[in-house]
TORSEMI-904705 format. One record per residue (C-alpha): residue number from 1; x negated, z negated, y negated; residue in three letters. Coordinates in nm, 3 decimals. Example, Ala and Ser with C-alpha at 12.3 -4.5 7.8 and 13.67 -1.06 7.14 Angstrom:
BEGIN
<pt 1; <-1.230; -0.780; 0.450>; "ALA">
<pt 2; <-1.367; -0.714; 0.106>; "SER">
This chain:
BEGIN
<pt 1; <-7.994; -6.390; -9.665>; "UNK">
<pt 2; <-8.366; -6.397; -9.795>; "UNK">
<pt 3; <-8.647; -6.556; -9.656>; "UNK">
<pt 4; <-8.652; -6.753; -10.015>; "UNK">
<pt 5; <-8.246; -6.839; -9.993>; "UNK">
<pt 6; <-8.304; -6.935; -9.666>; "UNK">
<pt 7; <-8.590; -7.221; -9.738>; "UNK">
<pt 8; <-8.366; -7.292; -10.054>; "UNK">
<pt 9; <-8.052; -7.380; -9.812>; "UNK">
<pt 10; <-8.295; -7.551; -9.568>; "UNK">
<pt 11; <-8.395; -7.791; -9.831>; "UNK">
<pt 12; <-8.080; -7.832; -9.990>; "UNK">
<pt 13; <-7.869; -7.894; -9.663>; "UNK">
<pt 14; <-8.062; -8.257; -9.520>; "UNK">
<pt 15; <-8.006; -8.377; -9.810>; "UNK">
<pt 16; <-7.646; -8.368; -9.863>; "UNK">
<pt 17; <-7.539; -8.686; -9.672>; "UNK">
<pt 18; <-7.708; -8.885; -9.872>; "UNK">
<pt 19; <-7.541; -8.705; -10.228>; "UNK">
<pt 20; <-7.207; -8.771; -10.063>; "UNK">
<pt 21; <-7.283; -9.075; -10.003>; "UNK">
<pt 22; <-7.447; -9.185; -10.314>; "UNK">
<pt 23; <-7.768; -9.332; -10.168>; "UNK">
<pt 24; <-8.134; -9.213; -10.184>; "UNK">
<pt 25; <-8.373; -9.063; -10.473>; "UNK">
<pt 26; <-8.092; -8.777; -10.564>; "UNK">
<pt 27; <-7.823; -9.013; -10.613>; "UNK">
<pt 28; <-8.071; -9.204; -10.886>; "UNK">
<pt 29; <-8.204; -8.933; -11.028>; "UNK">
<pt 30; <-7.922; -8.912; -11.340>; "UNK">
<pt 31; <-8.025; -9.256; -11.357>; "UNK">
<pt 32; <-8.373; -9.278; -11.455>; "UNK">
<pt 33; <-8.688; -9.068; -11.313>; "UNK">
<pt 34; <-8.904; -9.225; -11.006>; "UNK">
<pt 35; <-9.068; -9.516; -11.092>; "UNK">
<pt 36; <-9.450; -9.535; -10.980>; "UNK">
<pt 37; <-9.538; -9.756; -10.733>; "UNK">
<pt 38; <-9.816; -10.006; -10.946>; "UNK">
<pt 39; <-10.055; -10.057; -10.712>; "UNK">
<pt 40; <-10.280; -9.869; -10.458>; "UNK">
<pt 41; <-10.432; -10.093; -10.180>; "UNK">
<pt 42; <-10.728; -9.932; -9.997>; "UNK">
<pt 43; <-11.027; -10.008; -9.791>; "UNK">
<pt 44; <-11.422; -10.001; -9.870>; "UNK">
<pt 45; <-11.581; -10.119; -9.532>; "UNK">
<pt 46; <-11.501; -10.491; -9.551>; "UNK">
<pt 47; <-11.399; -10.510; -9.908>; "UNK">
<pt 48; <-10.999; -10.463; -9.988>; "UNK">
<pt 49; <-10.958; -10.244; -10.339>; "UNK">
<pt 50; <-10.649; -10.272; -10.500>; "UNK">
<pt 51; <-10.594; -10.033; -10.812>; "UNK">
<pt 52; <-10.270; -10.193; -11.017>; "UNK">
<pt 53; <-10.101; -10.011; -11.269>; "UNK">
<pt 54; <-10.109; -10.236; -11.554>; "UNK">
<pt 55; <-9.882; -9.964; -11.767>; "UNK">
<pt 56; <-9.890; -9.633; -11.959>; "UNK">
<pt 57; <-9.834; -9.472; -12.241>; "UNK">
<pt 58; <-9.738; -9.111; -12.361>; "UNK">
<pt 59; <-9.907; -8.971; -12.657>; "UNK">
<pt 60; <-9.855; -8.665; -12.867>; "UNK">
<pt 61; <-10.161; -8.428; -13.061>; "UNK">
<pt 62; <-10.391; -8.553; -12.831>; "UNK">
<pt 63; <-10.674; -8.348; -12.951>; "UNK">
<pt 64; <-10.712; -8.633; -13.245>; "UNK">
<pt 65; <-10.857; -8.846; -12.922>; "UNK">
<pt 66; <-11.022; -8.598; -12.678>; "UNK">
<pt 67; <-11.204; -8.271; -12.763>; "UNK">
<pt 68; <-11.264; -8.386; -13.127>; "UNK">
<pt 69; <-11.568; -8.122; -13.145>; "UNK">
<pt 70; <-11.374; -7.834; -12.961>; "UNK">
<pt 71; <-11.195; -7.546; -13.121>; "UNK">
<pt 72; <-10.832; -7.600; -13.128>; "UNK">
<pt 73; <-10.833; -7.225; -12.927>; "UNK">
<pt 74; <-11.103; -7.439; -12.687>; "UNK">
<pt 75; <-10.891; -7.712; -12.613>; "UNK">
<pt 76; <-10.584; -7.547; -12.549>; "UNK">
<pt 77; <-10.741; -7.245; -12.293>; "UNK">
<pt 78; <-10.894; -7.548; -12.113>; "UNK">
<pt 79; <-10.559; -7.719; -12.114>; "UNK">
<pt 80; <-10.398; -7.397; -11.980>; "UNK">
<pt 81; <-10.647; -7.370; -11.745>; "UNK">
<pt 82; <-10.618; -7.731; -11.570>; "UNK">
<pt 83; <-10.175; -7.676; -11.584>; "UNK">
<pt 84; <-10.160; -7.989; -11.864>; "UNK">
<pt 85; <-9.990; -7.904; -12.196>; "UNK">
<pt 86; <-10.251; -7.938; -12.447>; "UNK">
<pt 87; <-10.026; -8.104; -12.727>; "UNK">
<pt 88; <-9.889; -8.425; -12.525>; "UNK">
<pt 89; <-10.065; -8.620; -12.251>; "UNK">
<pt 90; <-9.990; -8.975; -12.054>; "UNK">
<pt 91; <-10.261; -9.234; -12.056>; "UNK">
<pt 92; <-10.276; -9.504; -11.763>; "UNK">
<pt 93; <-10.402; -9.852; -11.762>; "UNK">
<pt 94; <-10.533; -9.919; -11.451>; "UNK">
<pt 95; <-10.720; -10.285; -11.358>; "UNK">
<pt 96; <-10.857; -10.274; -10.985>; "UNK">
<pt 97; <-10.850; -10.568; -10.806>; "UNK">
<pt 98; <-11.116; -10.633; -10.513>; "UNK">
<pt 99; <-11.085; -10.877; -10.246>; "UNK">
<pt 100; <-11.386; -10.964; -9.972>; "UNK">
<pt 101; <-11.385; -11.282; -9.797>; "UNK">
<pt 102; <-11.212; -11.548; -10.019>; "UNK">
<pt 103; <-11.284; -11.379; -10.380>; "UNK">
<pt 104; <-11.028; -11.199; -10.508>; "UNK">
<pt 105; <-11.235; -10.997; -10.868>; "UNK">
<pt 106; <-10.985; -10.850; -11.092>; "UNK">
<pt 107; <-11.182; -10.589; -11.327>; "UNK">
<pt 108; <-10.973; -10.581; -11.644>; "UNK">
<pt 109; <-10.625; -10.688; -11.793>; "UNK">
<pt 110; <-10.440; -10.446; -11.933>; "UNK">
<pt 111; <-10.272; -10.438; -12.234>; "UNK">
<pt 112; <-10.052; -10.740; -12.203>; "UNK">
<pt 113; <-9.995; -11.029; -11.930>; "UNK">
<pt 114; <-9.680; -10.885; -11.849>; "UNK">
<pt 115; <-9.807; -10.583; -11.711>; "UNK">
<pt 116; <-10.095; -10.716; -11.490>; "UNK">
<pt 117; <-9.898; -11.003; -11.345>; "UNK">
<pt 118; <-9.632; -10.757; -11.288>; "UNK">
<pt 119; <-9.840; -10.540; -11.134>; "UNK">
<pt 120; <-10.033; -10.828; -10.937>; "UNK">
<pt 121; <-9.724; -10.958; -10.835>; "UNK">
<pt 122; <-9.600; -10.619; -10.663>; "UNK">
<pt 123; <-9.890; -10.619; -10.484>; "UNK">
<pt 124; <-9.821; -10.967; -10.310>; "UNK">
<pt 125; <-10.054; -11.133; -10.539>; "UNK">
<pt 126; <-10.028; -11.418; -10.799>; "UNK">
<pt 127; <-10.233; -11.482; -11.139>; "UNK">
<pt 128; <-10.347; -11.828; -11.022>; "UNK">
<pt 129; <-10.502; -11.651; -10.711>; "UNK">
<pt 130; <-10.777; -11.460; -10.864>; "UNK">
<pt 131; <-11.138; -11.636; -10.879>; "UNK">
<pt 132; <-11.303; -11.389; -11.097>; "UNK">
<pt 133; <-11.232; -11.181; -11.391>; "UNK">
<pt 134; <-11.494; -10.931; -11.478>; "UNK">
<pt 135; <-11.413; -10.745; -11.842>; "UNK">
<pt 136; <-11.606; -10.413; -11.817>; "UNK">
<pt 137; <-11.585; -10.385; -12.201>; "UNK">
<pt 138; <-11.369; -10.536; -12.467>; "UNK">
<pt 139; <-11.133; -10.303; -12.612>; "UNK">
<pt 140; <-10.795; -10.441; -12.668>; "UNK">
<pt 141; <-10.625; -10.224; -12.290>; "UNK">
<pt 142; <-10.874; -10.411; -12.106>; "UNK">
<pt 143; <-10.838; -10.735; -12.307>; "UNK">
<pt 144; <-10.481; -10.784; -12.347>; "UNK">
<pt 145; <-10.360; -10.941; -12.021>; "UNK">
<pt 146; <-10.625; -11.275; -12.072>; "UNK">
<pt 147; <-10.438; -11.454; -12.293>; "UNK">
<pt 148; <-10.055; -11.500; -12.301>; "UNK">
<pt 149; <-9.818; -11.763; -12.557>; "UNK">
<pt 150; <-9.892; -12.015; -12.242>; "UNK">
<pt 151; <-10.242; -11.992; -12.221>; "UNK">
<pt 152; <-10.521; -11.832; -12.013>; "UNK">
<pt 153; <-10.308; -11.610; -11.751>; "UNK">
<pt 154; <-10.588; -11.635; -11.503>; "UNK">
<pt 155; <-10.584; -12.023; -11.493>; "UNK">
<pt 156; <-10.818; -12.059; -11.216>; "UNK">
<pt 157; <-11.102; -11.754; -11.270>; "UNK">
<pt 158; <-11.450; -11.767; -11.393>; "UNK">
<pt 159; <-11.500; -11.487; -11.618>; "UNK">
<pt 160; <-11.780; -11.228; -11.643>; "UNK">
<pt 161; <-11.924; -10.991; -11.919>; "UNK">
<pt 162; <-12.207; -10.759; -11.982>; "UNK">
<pt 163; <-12.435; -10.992; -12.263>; "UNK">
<pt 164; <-12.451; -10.726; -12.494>; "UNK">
<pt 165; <-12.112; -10.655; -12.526>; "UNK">
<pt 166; <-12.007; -10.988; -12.562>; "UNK">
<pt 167; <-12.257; -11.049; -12.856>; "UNK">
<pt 168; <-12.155; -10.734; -13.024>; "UNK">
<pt 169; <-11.805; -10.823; -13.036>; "UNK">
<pt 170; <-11.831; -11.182; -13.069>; "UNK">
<pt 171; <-11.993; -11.107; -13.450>; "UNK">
<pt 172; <-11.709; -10.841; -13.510>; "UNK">
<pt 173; <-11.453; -10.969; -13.650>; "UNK">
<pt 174; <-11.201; -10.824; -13.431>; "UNK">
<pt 175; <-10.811; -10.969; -13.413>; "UNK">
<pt 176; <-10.797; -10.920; -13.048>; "UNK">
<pt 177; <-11.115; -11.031; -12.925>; "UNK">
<pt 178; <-11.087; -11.373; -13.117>; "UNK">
<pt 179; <-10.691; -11.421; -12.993>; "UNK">
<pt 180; <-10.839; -11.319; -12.621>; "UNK">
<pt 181; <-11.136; -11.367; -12.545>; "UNK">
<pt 182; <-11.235; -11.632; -12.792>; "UNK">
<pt 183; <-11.052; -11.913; -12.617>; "UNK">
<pt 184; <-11.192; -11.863; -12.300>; "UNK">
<pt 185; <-11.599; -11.781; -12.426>; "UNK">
<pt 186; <-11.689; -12.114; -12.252>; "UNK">
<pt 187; <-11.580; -12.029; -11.902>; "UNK">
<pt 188; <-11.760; -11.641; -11.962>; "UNK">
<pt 189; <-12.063; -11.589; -11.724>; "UNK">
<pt 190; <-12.305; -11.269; -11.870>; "UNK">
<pt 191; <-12.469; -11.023; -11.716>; "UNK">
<pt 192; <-12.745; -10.700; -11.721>; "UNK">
<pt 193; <-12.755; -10.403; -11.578>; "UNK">
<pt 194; <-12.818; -10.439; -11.212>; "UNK">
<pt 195; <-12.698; -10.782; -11.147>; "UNK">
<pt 196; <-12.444; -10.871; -10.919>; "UNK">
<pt 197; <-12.112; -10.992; -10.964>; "UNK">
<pt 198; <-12.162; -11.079; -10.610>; "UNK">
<pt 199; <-12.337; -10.966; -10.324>; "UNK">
<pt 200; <-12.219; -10.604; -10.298>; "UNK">
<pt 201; <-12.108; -10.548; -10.668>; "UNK">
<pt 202; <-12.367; -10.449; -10.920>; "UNK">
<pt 203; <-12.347; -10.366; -11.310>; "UNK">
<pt 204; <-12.433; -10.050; -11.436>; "UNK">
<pt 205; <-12.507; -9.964; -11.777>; "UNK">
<pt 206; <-12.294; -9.728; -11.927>; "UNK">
<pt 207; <-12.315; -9.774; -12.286>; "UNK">
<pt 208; <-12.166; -9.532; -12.584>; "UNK">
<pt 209; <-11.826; -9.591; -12.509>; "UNK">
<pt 210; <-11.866; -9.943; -12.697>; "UNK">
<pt 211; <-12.230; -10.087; -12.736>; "UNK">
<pt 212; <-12.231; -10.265; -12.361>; "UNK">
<pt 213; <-11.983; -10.065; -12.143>; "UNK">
<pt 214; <-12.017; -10.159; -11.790>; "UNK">
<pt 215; <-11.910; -9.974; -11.482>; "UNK">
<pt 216; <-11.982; -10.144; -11.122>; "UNK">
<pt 217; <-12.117; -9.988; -10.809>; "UNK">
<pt 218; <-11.931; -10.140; -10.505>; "UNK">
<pt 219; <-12.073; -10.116; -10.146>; "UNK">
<pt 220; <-11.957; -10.231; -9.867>; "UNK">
<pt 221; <-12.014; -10.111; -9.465>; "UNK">
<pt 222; <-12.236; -9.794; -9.603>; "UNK">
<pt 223; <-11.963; -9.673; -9.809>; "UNK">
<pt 224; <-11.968; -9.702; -10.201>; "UNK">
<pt 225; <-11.741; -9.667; -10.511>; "UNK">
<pt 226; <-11.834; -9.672; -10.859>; "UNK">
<pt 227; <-11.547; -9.816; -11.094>; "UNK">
<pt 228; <-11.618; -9.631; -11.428>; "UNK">
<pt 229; <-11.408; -9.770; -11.659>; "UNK">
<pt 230; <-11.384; -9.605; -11.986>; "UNK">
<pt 231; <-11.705; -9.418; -11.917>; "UNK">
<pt 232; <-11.471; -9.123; -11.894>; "UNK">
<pt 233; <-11.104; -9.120; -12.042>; "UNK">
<pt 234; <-10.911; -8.784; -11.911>; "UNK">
<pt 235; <-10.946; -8.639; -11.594>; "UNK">
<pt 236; <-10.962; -8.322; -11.768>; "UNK">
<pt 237; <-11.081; -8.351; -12.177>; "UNK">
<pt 238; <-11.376; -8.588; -12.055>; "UNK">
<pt 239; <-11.423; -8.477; -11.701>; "UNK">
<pt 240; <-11.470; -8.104; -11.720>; "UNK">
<pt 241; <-11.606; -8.124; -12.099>; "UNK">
<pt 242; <-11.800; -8.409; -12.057>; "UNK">
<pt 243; <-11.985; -8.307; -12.434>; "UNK">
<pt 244; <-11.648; -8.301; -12.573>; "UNK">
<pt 245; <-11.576; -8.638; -12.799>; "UNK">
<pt 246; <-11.371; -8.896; -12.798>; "UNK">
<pt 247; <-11.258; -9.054; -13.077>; "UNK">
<pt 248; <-11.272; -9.430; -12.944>; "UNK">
<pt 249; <-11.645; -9.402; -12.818>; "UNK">
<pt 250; <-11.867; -9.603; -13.065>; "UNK">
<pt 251; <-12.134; -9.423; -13.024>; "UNK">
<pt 252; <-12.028; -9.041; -12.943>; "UNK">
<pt 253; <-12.358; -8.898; -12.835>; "UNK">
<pt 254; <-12.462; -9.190; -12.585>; "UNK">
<pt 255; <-12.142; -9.143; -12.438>; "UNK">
<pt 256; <-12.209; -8.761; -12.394>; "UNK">
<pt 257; <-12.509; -8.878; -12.262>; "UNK">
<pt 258; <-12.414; -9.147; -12.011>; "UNK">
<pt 259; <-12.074; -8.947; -11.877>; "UNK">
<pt 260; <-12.351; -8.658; -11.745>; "UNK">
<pt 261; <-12.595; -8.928; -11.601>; "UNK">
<pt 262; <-12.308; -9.141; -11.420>; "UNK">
<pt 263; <-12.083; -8.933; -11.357>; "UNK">
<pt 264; <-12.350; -8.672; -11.177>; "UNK">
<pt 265; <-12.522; -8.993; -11.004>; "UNK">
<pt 266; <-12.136; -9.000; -10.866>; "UNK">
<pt 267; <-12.081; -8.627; -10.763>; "UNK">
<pt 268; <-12.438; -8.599; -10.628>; "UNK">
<pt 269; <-12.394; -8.910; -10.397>; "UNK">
<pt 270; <-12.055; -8.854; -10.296>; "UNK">
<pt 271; <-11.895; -9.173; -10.426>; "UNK">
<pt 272; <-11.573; -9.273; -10.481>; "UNK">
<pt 273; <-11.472; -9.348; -10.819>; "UNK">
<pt 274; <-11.190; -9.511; -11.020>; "UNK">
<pt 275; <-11.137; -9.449; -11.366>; "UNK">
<pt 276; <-10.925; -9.648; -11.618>; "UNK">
<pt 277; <-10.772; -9.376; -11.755>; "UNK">
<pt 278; <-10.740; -9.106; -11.461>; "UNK">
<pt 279; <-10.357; -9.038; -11.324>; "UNK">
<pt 280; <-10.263; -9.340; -11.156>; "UNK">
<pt 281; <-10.364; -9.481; -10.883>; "UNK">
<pt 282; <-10.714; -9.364; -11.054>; "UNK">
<pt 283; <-10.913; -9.284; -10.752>; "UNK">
<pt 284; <-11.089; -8.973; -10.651>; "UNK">
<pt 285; <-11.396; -8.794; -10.572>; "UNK">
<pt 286; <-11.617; -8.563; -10.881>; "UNK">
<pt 287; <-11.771; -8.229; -10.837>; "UNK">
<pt 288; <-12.017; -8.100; -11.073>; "UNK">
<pt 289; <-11.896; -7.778; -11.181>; "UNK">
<pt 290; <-12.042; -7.599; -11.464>; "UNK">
<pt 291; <-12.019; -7.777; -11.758>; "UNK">
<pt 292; <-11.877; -8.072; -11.637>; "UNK">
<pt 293; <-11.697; -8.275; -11.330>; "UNK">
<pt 294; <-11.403; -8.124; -11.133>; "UNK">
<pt 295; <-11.138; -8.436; -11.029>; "UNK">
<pt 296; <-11.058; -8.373; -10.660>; "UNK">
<pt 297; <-10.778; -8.725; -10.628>; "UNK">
<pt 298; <-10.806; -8.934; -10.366>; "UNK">
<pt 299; <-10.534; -8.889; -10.054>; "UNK">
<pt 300; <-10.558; -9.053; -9.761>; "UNK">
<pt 301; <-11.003; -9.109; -9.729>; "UNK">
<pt 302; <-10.962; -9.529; -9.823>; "UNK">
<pt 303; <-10.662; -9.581; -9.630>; "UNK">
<pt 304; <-10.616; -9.932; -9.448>; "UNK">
């Protein structure tokens, strides 16, 4: 016997009870693949963060989003490089809730009140719970979950903007903001770069993705965590090419601009970060490598 048959057989042979049996993940396996748990609880000093996977969403040619700029040859040697297929990709939608004292601040809705209560609810947490609802920008994935054929889904939150971004889409014209965020403008609260959401929790500029992005620095107990939103949108296509475009950033070049400045200000200070977009649960840590960011995910650094 090999040394490879050998670890082969080892692995194989605990398992079997449970095949005979027809319990555990083998047994469901011809069923459907592992779900993903849809939320990540975690600790910033005396601040709870909670990323909750709101849903996802596989997507074919994905060059006609990321790398817009970039050779076809480019984009697929980069692919190759980071072991991703560079003709099909998955995109996650990932709110983060944050909980410190009696707030509980949910950052974003996902596409659809289905998935964030769903995801709230696996969490241990209900829609009626959450005091604050901060919109980082107001594309329809971080939109969607306000509003539901009831009503407001968040029937007991204030609500909180950047000013500019409200404004901009407010004299749009757009379907979803008006069915969304419309109905709820007179409970929305605005704010600048630099104020707080509350103490602890300050707005960052990060415009370019749409004309008032906002990502949020979060400190607690001399740790911090910036939550980036859409500032980047792949873990590899924005993160290592951070020049590369994307074709949902309004304005392409001031979102070049502000993924080098923010996302360096992370690498350079050691920060966590969550990103909407990054493999779920989101989390991680950046290097600045060459050209761009290396994504080194979060394991076990914000455990409880």
């Amino acid at each position: 016997m090999t040394r490879r048959t050998a670890l082969k057989t080892a692995a194989i042979l605990p398992a079997a009870p449970a095949l005979l049996s027809g319990t555990g993940a083998a047994a469901q396996s011809a069923d459907a693949p592992p779900a993903i748990p849809p939320y990540r609880r975690m600790s910033l000093g005396e601040m709870t963060v909670t990323t909750l996977l709101a849903g996802s969403r596989a997507m074919d040619n994905p060059q006609d989003i990321f790398g817009m700029n970039a050779s076809p040859e480019a984009f697929r040697k980069v692919s190759e490089e980071a072991f991703i297929p560079h003709d099909k990709s998955l995109n996650f939608f990932t709110p983060t809730l944050i909980e410190t004292g009696s707030e509980k601040i949910l950052f974003d809705t996902g596409l659809s009140p289905d998935g964030i209560t769903g995801a709230l609810a696996a969490a241990g947490h209900a829609p009626e719970e959450i005091t604050t609802v901060v919109i980082t920008h107001m594309h329809g994935d971080h939109i969607g979950g306000l509003m539901g054929e009831g009503g407001a889904t968040f029937a007991n939150a204030k609500y909180v903007t950047g000013q500019t971004e409200f404004d901009h889409w407010a004299q749009a014209g757009n379907d979803t903001f008006e069915a969304k965020v419309r109905p709820l403008a007179e409970k929305f609260g605005f704010l600048k770069g630099g104020d707080s959401v509350i103490s602890g929790i300050s707005a960052v500029e990060a415009f370019g993705h749409t004309p008032g992005h906002m990502a949020f620095l979060v400190e607690s107990g001399g740790k911090g965590l910036m939550l980036a939103a859409d500032t980047t949108n792949h873990y590899v296509w924005s993160l290592q090419r951070p020049d590369w475009e994307v074709k949902y950033d309004t304005d392409k070049e001031a979102a070049a601009a502000t993924r080098k400045t923010l996302l360096g200000q992370v690498a350079a200070d050691r920060l966590a970060f969550i990103g909407y977009h990054m493999p779920f649960p989101g989390v991680g840590y950046l290097e600045a490598t060459g050209e761009g960011f290396h994504f080194h995910p979060m394991s076990y650094q914000l455990d409880l």
